[in-house]
C-alpha positions as CSV (number, residue, x, y, z in Angstrom):
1,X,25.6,134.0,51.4
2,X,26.4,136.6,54.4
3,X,25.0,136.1,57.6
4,X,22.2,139.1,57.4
5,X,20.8,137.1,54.8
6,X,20.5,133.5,56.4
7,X,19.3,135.0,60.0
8,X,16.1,136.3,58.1
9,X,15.6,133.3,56.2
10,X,12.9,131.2,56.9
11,X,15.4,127.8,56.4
12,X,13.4,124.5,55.5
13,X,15.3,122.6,53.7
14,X,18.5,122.5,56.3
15,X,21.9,121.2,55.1
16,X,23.9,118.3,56.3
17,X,27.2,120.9,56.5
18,X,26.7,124.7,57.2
19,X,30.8,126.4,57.2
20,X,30.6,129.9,58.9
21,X,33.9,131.6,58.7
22,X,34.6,135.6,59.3
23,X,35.6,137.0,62.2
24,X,32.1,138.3,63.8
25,X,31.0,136.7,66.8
26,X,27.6,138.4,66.9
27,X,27.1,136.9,62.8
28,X,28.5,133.5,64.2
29,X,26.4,133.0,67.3
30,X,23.4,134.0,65.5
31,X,23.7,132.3,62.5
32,X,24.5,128.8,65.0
33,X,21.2,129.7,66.4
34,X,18.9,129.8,63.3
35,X,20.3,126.4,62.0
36,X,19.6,124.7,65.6
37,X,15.8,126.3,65.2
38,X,15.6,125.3,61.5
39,X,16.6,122.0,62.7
40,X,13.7,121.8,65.9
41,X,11.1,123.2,63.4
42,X,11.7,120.8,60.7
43,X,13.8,117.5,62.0
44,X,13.3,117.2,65.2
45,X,12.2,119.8,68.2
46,X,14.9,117.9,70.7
47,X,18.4,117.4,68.7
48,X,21.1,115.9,70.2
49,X,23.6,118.9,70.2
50,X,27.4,118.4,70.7
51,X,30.7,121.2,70.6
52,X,34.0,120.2,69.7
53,X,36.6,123.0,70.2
54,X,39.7,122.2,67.8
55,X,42.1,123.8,69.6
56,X,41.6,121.0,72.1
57,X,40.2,118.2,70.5
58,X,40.9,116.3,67.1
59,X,38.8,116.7,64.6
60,X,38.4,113.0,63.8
61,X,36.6,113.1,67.5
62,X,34.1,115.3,66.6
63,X,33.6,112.9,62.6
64,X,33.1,109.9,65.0
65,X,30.5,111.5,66.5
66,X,28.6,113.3,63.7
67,X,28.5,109.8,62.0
68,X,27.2,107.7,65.5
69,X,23.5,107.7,65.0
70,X,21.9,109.6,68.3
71,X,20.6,107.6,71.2
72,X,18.0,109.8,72.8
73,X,16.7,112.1,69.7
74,X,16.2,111.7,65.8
75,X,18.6,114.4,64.5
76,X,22.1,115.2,66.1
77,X,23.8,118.8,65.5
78,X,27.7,118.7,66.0
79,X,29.3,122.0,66.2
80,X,33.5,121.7,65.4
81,X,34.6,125.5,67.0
82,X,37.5,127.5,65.9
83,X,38.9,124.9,63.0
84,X,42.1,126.7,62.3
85,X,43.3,124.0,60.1
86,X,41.1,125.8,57.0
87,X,43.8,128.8,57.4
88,X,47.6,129.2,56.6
89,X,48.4,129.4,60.2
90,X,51.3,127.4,61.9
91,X,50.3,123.6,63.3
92,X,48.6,123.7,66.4
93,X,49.5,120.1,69.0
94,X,46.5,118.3,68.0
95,X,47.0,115.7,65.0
96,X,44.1,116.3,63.3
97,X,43.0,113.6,60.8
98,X,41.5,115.5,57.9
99,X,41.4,112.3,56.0
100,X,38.5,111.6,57.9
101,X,36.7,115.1,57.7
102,X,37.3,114.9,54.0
103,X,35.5,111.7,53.7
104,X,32.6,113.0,55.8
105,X,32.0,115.6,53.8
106,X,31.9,113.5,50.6
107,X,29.1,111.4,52.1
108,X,27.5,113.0,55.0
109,X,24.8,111.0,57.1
110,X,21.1,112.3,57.0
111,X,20.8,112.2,60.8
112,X,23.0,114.6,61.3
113,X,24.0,118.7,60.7
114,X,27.9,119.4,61.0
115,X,28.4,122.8,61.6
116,X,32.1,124.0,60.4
117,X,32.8,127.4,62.6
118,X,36.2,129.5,61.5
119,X,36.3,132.5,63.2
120,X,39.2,133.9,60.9
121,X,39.6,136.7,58.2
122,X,40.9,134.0,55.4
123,X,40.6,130.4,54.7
124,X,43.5,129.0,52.9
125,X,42.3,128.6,49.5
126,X,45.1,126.3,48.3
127,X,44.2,123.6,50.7
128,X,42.2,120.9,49.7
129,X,40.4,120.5,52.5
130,X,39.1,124.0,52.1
131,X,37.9,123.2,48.0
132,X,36.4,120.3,49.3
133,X,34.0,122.0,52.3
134,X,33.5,124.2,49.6
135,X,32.3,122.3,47.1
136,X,29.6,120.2,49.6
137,X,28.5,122.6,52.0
138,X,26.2,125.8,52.8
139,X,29.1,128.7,52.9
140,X,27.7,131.5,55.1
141,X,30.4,135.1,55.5
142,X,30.3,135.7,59.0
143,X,32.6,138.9,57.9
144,X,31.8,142.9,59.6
145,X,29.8,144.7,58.3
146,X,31.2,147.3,56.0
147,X,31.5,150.6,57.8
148,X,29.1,152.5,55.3
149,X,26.5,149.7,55.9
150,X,26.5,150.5,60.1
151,X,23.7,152.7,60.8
152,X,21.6,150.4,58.0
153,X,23.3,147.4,60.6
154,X,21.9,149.3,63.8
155,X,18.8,150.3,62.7
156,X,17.6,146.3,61.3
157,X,18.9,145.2,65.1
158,X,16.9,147.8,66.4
159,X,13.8,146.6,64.4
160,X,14.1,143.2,66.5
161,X,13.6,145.2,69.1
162,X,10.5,147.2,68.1
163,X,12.7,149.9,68.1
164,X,12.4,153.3,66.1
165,X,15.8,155.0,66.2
166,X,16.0,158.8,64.9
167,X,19.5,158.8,62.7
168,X,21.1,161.4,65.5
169,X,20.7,158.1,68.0
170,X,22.1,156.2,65.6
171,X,25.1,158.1,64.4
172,X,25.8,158.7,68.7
173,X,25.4,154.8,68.5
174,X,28.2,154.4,65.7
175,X,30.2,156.9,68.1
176,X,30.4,155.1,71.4
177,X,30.0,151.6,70.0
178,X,31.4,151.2,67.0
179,X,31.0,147.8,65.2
180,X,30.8,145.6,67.8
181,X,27.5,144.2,67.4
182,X,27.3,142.2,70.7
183,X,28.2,145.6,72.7
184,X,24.8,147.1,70.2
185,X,22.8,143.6,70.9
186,X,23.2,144.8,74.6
187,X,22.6,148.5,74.3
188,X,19.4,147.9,72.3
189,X,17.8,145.6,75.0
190,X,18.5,148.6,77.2
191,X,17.0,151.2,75.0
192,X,14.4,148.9,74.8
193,X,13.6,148.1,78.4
194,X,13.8,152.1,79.3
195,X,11.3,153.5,76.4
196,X,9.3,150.4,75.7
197,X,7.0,151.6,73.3
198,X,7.6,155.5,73.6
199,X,9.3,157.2,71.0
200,X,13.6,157.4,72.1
201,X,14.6,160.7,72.4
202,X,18.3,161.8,71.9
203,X,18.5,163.5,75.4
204,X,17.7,160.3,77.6
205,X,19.5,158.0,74.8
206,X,22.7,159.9,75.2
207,X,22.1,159.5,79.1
208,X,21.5,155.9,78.7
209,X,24.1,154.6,75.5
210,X,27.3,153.3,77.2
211,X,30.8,154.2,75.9
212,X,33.2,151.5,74.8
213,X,37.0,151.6,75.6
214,X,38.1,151.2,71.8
215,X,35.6,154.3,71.0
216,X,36.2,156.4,74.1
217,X,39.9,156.5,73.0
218,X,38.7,158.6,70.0
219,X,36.2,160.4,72.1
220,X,38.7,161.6,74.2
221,X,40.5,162.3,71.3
222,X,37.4,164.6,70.0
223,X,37.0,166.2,73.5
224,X,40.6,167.4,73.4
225,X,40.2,168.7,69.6
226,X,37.3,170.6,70.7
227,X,39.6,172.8,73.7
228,X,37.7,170.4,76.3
229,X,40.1,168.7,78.5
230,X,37.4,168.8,81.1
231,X,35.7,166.7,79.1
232,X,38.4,164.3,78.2
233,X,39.5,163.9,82.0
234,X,35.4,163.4,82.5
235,X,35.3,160.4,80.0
236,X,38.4,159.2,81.4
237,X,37.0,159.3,84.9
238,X,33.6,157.2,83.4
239,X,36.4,155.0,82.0
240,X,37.4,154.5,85.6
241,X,34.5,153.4,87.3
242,X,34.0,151.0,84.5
243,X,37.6,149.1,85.9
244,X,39.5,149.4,82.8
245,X,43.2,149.4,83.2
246,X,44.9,152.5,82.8
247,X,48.3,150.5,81.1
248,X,45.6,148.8,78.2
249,X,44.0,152.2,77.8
250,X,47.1,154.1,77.7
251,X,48.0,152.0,74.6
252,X,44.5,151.8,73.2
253,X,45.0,156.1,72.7
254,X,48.8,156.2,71.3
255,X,47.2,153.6,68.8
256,X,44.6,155.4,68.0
257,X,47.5,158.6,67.5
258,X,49.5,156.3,65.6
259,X,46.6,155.4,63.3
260,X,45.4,159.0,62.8
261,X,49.0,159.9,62.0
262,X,49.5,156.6,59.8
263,X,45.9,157.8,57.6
264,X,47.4,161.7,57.5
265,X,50.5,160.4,56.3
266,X,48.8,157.9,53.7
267,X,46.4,160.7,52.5
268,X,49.4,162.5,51.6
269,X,50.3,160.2,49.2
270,X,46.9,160.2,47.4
271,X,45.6,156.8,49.4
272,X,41.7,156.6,49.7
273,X,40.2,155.2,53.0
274,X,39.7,151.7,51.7
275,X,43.2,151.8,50.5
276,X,44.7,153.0,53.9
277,X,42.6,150.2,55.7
278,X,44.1,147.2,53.5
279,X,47.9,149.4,53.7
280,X,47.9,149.7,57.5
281,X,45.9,146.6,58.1
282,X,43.2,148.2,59.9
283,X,39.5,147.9,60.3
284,X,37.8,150.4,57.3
285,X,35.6,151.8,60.7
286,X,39.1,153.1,62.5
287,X,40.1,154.3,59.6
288,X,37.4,156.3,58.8
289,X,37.3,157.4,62.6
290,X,41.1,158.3,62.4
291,X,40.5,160.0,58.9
292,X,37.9,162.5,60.4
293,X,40.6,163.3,62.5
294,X,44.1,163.7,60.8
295,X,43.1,167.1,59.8
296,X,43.1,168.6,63.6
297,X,46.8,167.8,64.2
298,X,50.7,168.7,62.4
299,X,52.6,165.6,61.8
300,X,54.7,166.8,64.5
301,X,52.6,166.9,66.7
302,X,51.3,163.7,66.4
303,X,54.8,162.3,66.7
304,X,55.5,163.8,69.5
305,X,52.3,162.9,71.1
306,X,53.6,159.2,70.1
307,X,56.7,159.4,71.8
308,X,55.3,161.4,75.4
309,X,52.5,158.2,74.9
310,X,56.1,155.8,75.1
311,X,57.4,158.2,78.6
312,X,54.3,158.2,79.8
313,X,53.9,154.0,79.2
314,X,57.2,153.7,80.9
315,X,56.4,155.7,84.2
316,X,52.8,153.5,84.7
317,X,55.0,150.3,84.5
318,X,57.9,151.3,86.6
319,X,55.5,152.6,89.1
320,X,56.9,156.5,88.6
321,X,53.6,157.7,89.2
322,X,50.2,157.2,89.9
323,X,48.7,155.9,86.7
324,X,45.4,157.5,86.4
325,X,47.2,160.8,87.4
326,X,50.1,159.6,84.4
327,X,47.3,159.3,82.3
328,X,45.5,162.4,82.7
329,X,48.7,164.1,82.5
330,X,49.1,162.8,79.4
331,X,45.5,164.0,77.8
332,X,47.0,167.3,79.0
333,X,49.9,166.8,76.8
334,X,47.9,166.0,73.9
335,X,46.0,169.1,74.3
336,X,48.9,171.6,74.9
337,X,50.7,169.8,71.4
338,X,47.3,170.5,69.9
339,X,46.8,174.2,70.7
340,X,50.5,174.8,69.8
341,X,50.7,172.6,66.5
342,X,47.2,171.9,65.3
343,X,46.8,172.3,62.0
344,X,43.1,173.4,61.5
């Protein structure tokens, strides 16, 4: 089952062990919270609730506890955080006892909900620790949404919200956001507190919606494709009062390059967007974002974009100039390679 689909469920029979495992923290924290209220509504309004981070704690800690029967309360919720033991990565310092997880999950107490969080791409499928959780508990994808599915995404978060969003404040939504659904949790709540229950206008929404580093990089991007480097050194300047660091933005833009040139080269070879994404190991929404792009600049010039992004990197962190003044000297190299070399 995928997260949307637990979070409007109306969950009465709850399970003893819930596993959450993708890599969205908006899916995760939302999904932890509709277990803890299906557990208040139909165990016990008070539950004894307990985190156990694995990174710093064995797991055989956080077993002893789920199987102690709770002092103060009739039901005890134990949550075991970031249990990278499920995946193929290398052996962390804690000597977990999965022995003793493996057991619990065989016979699980009835006083108790054991909530299995791994905030990863993959489980290790060959692990039989991983068959086992598997076999005995509620499995909940707390993957992305696809990139297709985003505006659907938006507008269902904006519902919560009593919100009524035209698709043009949605698509400027997918723009300066992108799919990171805590930063849209947040820009909702705005939206909501400024219109209440008016209808929301694009004007005022495009005055209100903030821009997000990993977006702007592509905005600024856009701006420069469009002949509007007043534009580009405006977003960069909004970028500036937000206190990002020039250095991480620097490199958030040549990747962005890289990518756009990675899709044009890969669409040269026949590769559909899905394809590219699982090639260059990318999210499908940059790839789609980059892929809009690709057809505004030569390969040339892209490379050489690249490798004035690598000068420019070197002169912010030997202190050869300013850095915001490196950097918008560098969105004015991207704009002079693009009216020499674009390829519209």
């Amino acid at each position: 089952m995928h997260a949307q689909q637990l979070i409007k469920q109306n969950i009465k029979n709850v399970s003893p062990i819930y596993l959450l495992f993708g890599e969205e923290p908006y899916f995760i924290q939302k999904v932890k919270e509709r277990i803890i209220e299906s557990v208040k509504n139909n165990k016990d309004p008070e539950p004894d609730t307990q985190t156990y981070d694995m990174e710093t704690i064995a797991v055989q800690e956080a077993i002893h506890d789920v199987e102690t029967f709770p002092f103060f309360s009739e039901h005890k919720i134990v949550i075991i955080n970031r249990a990278s033991f499920l995946t193929g990565q290398t052996k962390s310092d804690i000597e977990h006892d999965i022995k003793a997880l493996e057991e619990y999950i065989a016979q699980p107490t009835d006083f108790s909900t054991l909530i299995i969080v791994a905030p990863y791409e993959k489980l290790d499928q060959r692990k039989k620790i991983v068959k086992t959780i598997k076999e005995h508990s509620e499995l909940v994808d707390c993957s992305p949404p696809h990139v297709n599915d985003m505006q659907d995404m938006i507008k269902s978060m904006a519902k919560q919200h009593n919100l009524s969003l035209p698709n043009e404040v949605t698509e400027l939504m997918t723009e300066r956001i992108g799919d990171h659904l805590d930063a849209l949790q947040k820009e909702l709540t705005k939206l909501s507190l400024y219109f209440g229950e008016q209808e929301v206008t694009v004007n005022e929404a495009e005055q209100l919606i903030s821009t997000y580093a990993e977006t702007s990089s592509f905005s600024l991007i856009d701006a420069l494709v469009q002949n509007q480097l007043g534009q580009a050194l405006n977003i960069l300047k909004e970028l500036k009062k937000q206190n990002e660091e020039p250095i991480a933005l620097l490199a958030l833009v040549t990747s962005q390059v890289r990518l756009i040139l990675q899709c044009k080269l890969l669409k040269k070879k026949g590769y559909q967007q899905q394809q590219m994404a699982k090639q260059i190991k990318a999210h499908p929404y940059a790839v789609k974002m980059a892929s809009k792009r690709e057809r505004f600049f030569s390969e040339a010039a892209l490379k050489q974009i690249i490798i004035e992004g690598s000068n420019t990197d070197e002169k912010l962190k030997t202190g050869q100039m300013d850095k915001w003044l490196a950097l918008e000297m560098y969105l004015k190299v991207i704009s002079t390679q693009l009216n020499a070399a674009a390829t519209r």
